[in-house]
C-alpha positions, 0 to 999 in steps of 0.5 A: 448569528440569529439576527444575521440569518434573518436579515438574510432572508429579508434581504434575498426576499426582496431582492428577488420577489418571485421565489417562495420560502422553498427557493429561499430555503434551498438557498441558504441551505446550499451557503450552510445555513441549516434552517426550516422552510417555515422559519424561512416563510416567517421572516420573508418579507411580505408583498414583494411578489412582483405584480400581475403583467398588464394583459395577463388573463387573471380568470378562465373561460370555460365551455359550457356547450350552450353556443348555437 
């Protein structure tokens, strides 16, 4: 049972990169599968979010005051 649910976390993290541990946990706690938030974090697998979209501002401008 144990190796089932971990293959199960594995599985849903990839198939959707952008939930967290908390979506993943709500999830399989809906199925009836009563496991913690961090054990779900502990076998996800990592680097499956999906990247930055090209054209996504990756910093912030902010106002100093100083234009003339």
């Amino acid at each position: 049972m144990v190796a089932e649910v971990r293959a199960l976390i594995r599985e849903m993290s990839i198939a959707n990169p952008l939930w967290g541990a908390p979506r993943i946990h709500g999830e399989l706690l809906k199925l009836g599968i009563d496991v913690g938030q961090t054990t779900v974090a502990k076998y996800m697998v990592k680097g499956t979010r999906a990247p930055r979209k090209v054209g996504e501002p990756f910093f912030a401008i902010m106002p100093t005051g100083l234009h003339r």
